[in-house]
N, C-alpha and C positions, 0 to 999 in steps of 0.2 A: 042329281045323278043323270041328267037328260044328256050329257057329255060322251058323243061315241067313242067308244072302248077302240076304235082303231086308231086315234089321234094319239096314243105311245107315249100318253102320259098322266099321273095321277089327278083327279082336278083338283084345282083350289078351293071350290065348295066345302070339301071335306075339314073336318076340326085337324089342325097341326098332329095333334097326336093319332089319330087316324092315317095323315099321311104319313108320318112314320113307320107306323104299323105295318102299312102295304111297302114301303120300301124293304124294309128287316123282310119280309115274307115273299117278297120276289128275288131279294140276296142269299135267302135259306134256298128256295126252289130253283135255284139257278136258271129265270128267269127275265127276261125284261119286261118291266113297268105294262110295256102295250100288249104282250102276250097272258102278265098275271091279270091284266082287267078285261082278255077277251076271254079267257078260261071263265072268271069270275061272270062275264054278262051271260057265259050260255049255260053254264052250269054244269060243263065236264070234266073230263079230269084228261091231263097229257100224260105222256109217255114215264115220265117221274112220279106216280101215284097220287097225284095229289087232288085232292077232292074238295072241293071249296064250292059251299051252298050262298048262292047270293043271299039269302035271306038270313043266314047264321051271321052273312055279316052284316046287316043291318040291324040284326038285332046286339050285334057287340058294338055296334056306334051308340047305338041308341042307350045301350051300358053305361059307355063311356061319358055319353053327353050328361046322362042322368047325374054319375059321380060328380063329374065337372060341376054340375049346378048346385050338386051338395057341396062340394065342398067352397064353390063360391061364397054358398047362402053362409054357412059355418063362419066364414072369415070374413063377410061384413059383421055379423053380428058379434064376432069377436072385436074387431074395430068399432063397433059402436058402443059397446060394454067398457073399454078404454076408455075414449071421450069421455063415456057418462061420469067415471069416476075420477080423470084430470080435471072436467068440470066443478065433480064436488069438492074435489082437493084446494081449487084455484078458491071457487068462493069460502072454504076454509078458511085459507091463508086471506084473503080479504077482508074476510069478518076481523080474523086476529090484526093484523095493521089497524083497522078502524079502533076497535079496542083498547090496543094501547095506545093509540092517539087520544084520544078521548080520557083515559088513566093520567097520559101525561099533561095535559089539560087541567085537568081537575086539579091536579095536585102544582102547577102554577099559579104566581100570585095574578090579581084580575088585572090590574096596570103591568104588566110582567112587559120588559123590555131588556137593550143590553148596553143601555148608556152607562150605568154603574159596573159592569165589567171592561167598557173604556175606557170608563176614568180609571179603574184599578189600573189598566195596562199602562195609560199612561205615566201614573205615579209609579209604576214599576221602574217603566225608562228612565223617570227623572232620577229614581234615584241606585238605576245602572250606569248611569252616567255619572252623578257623584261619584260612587264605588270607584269609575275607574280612574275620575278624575285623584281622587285619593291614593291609588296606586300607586299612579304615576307621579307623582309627588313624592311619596314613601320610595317609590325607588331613584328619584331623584335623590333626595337624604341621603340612602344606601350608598348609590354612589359616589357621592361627596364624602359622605362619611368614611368608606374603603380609599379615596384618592388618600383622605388627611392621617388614616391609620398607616397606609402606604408610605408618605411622606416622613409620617413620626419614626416610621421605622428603619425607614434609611438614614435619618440623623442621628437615633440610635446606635445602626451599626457604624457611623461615621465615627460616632463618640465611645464607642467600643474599643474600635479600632486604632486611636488615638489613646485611650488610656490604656491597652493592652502594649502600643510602641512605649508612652511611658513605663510602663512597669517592666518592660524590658529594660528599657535603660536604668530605671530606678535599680533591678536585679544585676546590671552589667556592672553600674558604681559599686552597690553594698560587694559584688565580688572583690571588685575594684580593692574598696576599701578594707576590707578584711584582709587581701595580700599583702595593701601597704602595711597595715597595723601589724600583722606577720611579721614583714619585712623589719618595725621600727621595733618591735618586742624584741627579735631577733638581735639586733642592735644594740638595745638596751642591756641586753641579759649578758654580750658579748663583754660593754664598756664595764658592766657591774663586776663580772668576772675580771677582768685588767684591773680595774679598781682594786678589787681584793687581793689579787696579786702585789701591784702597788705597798698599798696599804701594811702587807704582810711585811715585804722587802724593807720600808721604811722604821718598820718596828723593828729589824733584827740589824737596822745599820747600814743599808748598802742596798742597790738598786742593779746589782749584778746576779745570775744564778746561770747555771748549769742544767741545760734538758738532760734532764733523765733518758729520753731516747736516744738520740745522738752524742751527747758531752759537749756539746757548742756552747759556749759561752753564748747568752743573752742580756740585754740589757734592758731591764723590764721595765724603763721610762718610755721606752721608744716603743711597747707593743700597742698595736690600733684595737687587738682581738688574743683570746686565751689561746695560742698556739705557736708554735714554733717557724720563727721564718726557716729556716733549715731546713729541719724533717718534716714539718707539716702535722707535727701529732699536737694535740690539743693538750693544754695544760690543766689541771683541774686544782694545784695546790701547793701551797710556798711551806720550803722544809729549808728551815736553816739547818747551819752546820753543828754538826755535835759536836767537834774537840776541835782543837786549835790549829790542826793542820789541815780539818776538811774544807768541803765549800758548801757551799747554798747548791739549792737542787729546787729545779721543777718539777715537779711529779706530772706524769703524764696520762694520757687513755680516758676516758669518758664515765663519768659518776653515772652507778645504777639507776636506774629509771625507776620513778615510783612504783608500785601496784595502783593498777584503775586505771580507767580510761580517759585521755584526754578531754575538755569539757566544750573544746573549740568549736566541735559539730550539734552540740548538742543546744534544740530550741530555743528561739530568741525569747519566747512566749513565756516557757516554759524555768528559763532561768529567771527571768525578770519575778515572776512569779514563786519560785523559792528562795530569792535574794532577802526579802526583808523578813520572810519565816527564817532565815537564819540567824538573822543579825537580832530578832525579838524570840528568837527561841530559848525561856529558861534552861531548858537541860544544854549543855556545855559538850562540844565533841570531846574534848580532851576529860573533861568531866564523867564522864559515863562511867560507871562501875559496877560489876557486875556483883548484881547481889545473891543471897540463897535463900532458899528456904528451911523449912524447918528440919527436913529430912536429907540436907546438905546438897540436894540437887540444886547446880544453877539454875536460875529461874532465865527470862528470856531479858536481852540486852532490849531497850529501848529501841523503837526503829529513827526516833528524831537525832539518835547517834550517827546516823546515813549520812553524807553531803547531800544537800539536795533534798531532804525529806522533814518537811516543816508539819505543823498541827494538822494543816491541810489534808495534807497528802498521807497520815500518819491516818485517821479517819478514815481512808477512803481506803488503804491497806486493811485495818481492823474490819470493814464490811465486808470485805473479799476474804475473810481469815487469814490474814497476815498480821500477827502480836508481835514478832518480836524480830530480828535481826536470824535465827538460826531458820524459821519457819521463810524468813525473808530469801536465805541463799540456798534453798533447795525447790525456793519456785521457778517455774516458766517464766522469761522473759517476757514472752511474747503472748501469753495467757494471760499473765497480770497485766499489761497492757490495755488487753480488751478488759481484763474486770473491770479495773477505774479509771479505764479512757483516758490515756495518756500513750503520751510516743511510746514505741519497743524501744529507742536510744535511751531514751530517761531510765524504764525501766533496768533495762541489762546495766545501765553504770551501777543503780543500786546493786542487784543480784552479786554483780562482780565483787564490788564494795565490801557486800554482806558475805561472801565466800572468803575473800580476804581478812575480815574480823574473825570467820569462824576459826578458820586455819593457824591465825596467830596465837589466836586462843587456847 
């Protein structure tokens, strides 16, 4: 403090927070610095009331310095109480390392090395390299194997494709054929009918007759087919003449068509198959008769009386509940079908068949 108070400013001697103090305290007294430390060195007061005892503030330094030193002493000895116990932590933690080193030690064998965990690695490698060597093989096979399933398959669908063209063709001829045989039935049934005509004319004497439709004279040597070259009406039957001034007559117009259905459409399979049940079936279509029982109720007609319905098929109706011919023309077509699996065509000829026996009945 040997610093005159007239040099207008606080000295550096003093502890930082001390100069603060007098700074804040010449900024309260509206002050400057060299005036608050001339007041302070004589010990009066200015015009401002402010009264400031040199010695009040030496002894608020000396306050000051006091705390300062406490609370220095506090916080070394707070930092040295740390140390002491990162100290005891650290040689802790070293004891424990040494410890389990020595644990792990022990419990090691005494030649303990890691030649035997090379050799493992190695024979690991040797035999990841088979492994892939092996793969690679295997999916060699795979894909040789998939080229030659590949290849089979295309000859396959070659040979598909080739017998699917045949059986077209195969299906084009049987058309084929069926129209011609059409065509030659058709021809046959024509010449049989001319025939019969013929034949008639010859037995009554004369080879001349009269269409019934128009009165034209025909000369039934010369017909190719049963019909009139004139009117074009078909002939179905030779009438000679009844008394001595008639003539001969063709009768004309088209003979009733049986009942049932044509058998032309029905299964190749399926015929072939009740052809010789007809021909070795004891009961006789014509044969069939219907018997009674004792209380004069018809009993049920035979179903082998059917066309078409052999022992076979006569069995396989009996498991479906079909007995007889009446139980026969009141079933399902197309139900008895699925019973014993066979065509709905097959069926319905019978049904129809068996409607027509009831009815004549």
């Amino acid at each position: 403090m040997a610093q005159d108070p007239a040099s207008g400013s606080i000295p550096s001697e003093l502890p930082e927070s001390v100069r603060e103090w007098l700074a804040d305290l010449a900024e309260d007294t509206e002050l400057s610095e060299a005036e608050l430390l001339a007041q302070l060195s004589v010990g009066s007061a200015d015009d401002s009331g402010v009264d400031v005892e040199a010695g009040d503030l030496q002894d608020q330094v000396d306050e000051l310095e006091t705390i300062i030193d406490e609370v220095d002493s506090l916080l070394r000895g707070r930092i040295s109480e740390v140390e002491e116990t990162f100290e005891e932590k650290l040689e802790d933690v070293r004891d424990r390392v040494i410890q389990v080193k020595r644990e792990t030690d022990s419990k090691a064998h005494a030649n303990h090395s890691h030649r035997d965990l090379r050799t493992d690695i190695e024979s690991l490698d040797a035999d990841i390299e088979r492994l892939e060597q092996a793969i690679d093989d295997l999916d060699d096979r795979f894909e040789a194997t998939i080229e030659s399933i590949s290849a089979e398959q295309d000859d396959l669908a070659d040979r598909a494709d080739e017998i699917e063209d045949k059986l077209d063709l195969l299906a084009n001829t049987m058309l084929d054929l069926r129209s011609r045989t059409a065509e030659v039935s058709e021809l046959g049934n024509q010449l049989a009918a001319v025939t019969n005509l013929a034949d008639a004319a010859n037995r009554a004497g004369t080879t001349d007759a009269k269409c019934e439709g128009c009165r034209a004279t025909v000369d039934i040597s010369l017909l190719t087919r049963p019909r009139c070259p004139h009117c074009q009406e078909p002939f179905n039957d030779f009438e000679p003449k009844g008394w001595f001034l008639g003539s001969n007559t063709l009768r004309t117009g088209s003979k009733p068509a049986l009942e049932g259905k044509v058998a032309d459409e029905t299964d190749l399979s399926e015929m072939v198959e009740a052809a010789p049940e007809a021909s070795t079936d004891p009961v006789s279509r014509s044969d069939a008769i219907e018997a009674t029982t004792d209380d004069g109720q018809p009993e049920e007609i035979d179903l082998r009386s059917i066309e078409g319905i052999g022992s076979s098929y006569a069995e396989r109706l009996d498991e479906a509940g079909i007995v007889g011919v009446t139980q026969l023309a009141t079933a399902d077509p197309d139900d008895l079908a699925d019973a014993i699996d066979v065509s709905p065509k097959l069926t319905a000829d019978w049904v129809e068949q068996a409607r027509a026996r009831v009815r004549a009945d």
